[in-house]
C-alpha positions, 0 to 999 in steps of 0.5 A: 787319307791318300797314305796307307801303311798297312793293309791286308790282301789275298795271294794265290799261285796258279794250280797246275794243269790237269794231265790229258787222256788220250790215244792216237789216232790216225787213218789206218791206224785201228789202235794208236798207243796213249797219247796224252800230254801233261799239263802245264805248271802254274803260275807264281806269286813274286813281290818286288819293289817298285820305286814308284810307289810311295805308300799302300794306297792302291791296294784298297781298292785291289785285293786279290792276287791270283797267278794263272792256272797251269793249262791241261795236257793235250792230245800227241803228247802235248804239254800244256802251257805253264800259268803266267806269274803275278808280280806284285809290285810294293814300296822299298820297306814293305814287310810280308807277313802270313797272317795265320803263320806270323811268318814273314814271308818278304823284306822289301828293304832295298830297290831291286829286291824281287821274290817268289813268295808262292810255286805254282802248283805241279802240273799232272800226268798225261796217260801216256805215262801211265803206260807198261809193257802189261797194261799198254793202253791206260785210260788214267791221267793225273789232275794238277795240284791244287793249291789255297789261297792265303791272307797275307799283311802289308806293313810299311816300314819307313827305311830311314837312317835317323828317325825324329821321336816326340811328343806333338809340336815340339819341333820335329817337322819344322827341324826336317824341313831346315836341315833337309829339302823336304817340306812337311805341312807346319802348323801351330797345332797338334797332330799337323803331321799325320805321315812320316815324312822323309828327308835327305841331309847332306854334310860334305860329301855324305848323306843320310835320311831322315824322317819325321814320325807323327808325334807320339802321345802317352799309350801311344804302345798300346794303340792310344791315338794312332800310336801303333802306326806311327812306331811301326815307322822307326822299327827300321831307323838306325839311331833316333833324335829324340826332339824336346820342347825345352821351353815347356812351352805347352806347360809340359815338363820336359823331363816328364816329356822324355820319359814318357816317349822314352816308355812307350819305345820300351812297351813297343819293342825293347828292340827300339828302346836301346837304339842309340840315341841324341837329344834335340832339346829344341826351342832354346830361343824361347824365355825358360829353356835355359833354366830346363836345358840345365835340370835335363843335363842334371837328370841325364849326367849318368846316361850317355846320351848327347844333349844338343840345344837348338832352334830348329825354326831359328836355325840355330845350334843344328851344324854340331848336331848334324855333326854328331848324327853324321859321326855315329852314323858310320860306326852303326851297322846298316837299315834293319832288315828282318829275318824272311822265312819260308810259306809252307805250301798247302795244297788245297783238297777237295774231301772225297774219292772215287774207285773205278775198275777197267782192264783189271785195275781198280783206280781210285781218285780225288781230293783224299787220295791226293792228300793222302799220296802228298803226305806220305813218304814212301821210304819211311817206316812210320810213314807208310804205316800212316798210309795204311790206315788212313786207307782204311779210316776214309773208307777206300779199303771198304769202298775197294771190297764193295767194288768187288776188289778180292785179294792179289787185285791190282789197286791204283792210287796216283802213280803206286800200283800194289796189290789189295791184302785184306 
C-alpha cells in the first residue's frame, strides 16, 4: 500500500562538543596561559509540517533521525561549531507521540506549524575556564553532554470538519464524490475504500472539508479488521455524518446498522461517541427505504439527531443536508487539537570514573560523575545529602583514599572543587 498513517522512528539531538585543553604557545613565550576553547552546542530535532507530503510513507524506508554533534573546542580559545538541526518534515495532523512516556510531544494540526521537540546537548568547557589565581595552569577540560535516543509514534490524523462513519457499501464514497470534487475509487464491494479520502464542499461563499472514513465493521474498537486505523481518522472532525444504507439492501437492518457504529465510537473513545451528529439515511430511491426511514424516525423520536433522506448516486435529498452540515457547522468550536507536553530530556551516560591527581588536585571524571553533577541541586538541603552518598555508594570516595587523597585534599568534580573529609 503507498498510504501510511502510523509508523514509528528514532530522534535524537546532537550531543555537545567536548571542551579542548590547551595552552599558548608562541615563540619567546616559555609558558603561555590555558587556552582551550569550549565546544560547540549540539544540534536540535524540529517537526513541522510540510504541505507536500500527504501520508507517512517515506518514513518506511528512513528511520533515524540524528541532529549533528556539537564540534570540539579548539586551541585560542576557540569555540567549536554548534551541530546543525534535523527538521523533520510531516503531513498537517501528524500527532507526535513518546512511546515510553505516552507524551505527546507535537500536534502538527495546521500549515506553518514548526517545533523543537529535542535541545541539543550543552557543549563543554575548555581549561581555560578552569583557571584561578592559585591554580593558573589547569590541564581539565569539560566533555560535552551526551544525550539518548528516543522512540517516537507518528499518527496520521486526518484534519476534516465533518467525517462520513458507516458501515461498508453504503454510500459514503459515492456521497463525497457528489457533493465534492474529490474522486474516490467506487465499486460495488466491500472495503473499496482502504484510505480516507478527502474533500472540499462549497456552499455559497463558504466551505468545509470532508472526509470519508473506510468503513467500519463490528469490533472495529478492538481492532476487528483494520478498525483502530480507521477511528484514528475522526479523532480530529468536528461533527459526523453517520451514513445508512436505508434500503436494507445487504439484508441489514438499518437500525441494527446504526447501533452498531454508534458502539464501537463509544468503545473507541467516548470523546468521538458525543460529537454532534446528522443521519444520512441514504439509498432512498431503492424498493423498502420508505417503510425503514419511517421505523428509524420512530426509533430516534426522543434523540436530537436530524434525520436526511438522500440518494447520494441519485443526487438527490443532499442541498438540506449540506444546508444543515454547513449551519452546525458555525456554532461548532474549530479541528481538535490535542494537549502537546514537554519530552524531559535524559542525558546518556556511560557508568564508570576516573581519579587522576596533578598539581595537587585530584580530579575525578566520567559517565557517573556527569550523572551525579547533573542530578544534583547544590541549593538544596536533601539534594546535596543525596550528593554525598551517592559518592560513597559508586566508590569514588573509596577510589579517592586508594589514589592517596588525605583529609583537607583538594577534590575536583566537573566545576565544584571542595575539600576531602572523611
Amino acid at each position: 500500500m503507498n498510504f501510511v498513517d502510523k509508523i514509528h522512528i528514532f530522534i535524537k539531538a546532537g550531543d555537545g562538543g567536548d571542551g579542548c585543553s590547551s595552552f599558548h604557545r608562541e615563540k619567546y613565550v616559555n609558558r603561555g596561559g590555558p587556552d582551550g576553547g569550549d565546544g560547540g552546542m549540539g544540534g536540535s530535532v524540529w517537526f513541522y509540517a510540510d504541505d507536500n507530503v500527504s501520508n507517512l510513507l517515506e518514513f518506511r524506508f528512513s528511520k533515524h533521525f540524528r541532529a549533528e554533534r556539537g564540534e570540539n573546542g579548539r586551541a585560542k580559545l576557540q569555540t567549536g561549531r554548534n551541530g546543525k538541526d534535523v527538521r523533520i518534515g510531516v503531513p498537517v495532523g501528524t500527532r507526535v507521540r513518546d512511546v515510553e512516556s505516552g507524551k505527546i510531544i507535537a500536534d502538527v494540526n495546521a500549515s506553518g506549524y514548526e517545533k523543537c521537540v529535542l535541545r541539543g546537548g550543552r557543549g563543554g568547557k575548555g581549561n581555560a575556564r578552569f583557571a584561578t589565581p592559585t591554580k593558573q595552569a589547569p590541564k581539565y577540560a569539560s566533555p560535552g553532554q551526551k544525550l539518548r535516543e528516543y522512540e517516537v509514534e507518528l499518527e496520521l490524523l486526518t484534519v476534516a470538519d465533518v467525517g462520513l462513519v458507516g458501515l461498508p457499501n453504503v454510500g459514503k464514497s459515492t456521497l463525497l464524490s457528489v457533493v465534492t470534487g474529490a474522486r474516490p475509487k467506487i465499486a460495488n464491494y466491500h472495503f473499496t475504500t482502504l484510505t480516507p479520502n478527502l474533500g472540499v464542499v462549497k456552499r455559497y461563499d463558504e466551505s468545509f472539508v470532508l472526509a470519508d472514513i473506510p468503513g467500519l465493521i463490528e469490533g472495529a474498537a478492538e481492532g476487528a479488521g483494520l478498525g483502530r486505523s480507521f477511528l484514528r481518522h475522526i479523532e480530529r472532525t468536528r461533527m459526523l455524518v453517520h451514513v445508512l444504507d436505508i434500503s436494507g439492501s445487504e439484508d441489514r437492518d438499518p437500525i441494527e446498522d446504526y447501533y452498531t457504529i454508534r458502539s464501537e465510537l463509544y468503545d473507541y473513545s467516548p470523546a468521538l461517541h458525543s460529537l454532534p451528529q446528522i443521519v444520512a439515511a441514504n439509498k432512498m430511491d431503492i424498493p423498502g427505504a420508505e417503510e425503514n426511514l419511517a421505523r428509524l424516525r420512530e426509533e430516534l423520536a426522543d434523540e436530537d439527531i436530524p434525520i436526511f433522506p438522500i440518494s447520494a448516486a441519485g443526487q438527490q435529498g443532499l442541498e438540506p443536508l449540506l444546508d444543515a452540515l454547513m449551519e452546525k457547522l458555525r456554532t461548532l468550536p474549530k479541528t481538535r487539537e490535542f494537549e502537546e507536553e514537554e519530552l524531559l530530556q535524559e542525558p546518556e551516560y556511560e557508568k564508570g570514573f576516573e581519579v587522576t591527581f596533578e598539581d595537587g588536585v585530584y580530579t575525578v571524571t566520567g559517565g557517573t560523575v556527569d550523572y551525579i553533577l547533573d542530578t544534583t541541586d547544590s541549593e538544596d538541603e536533601v539534594s546535596m545529602r543525596r550528593f554525598q552518598q551517592l559518592l560513597v555508594k559508586e566508590g569514588i570516595v573509596d577510589a579517592l583514599r586508594k589514589a592517596g587523597a588525605e583529609e583537607g585534599a583538594t577534590i575536583r568534580l566537573g566545576e565544584w572543587e571542595f575539600d576531602f573529609v572523611e
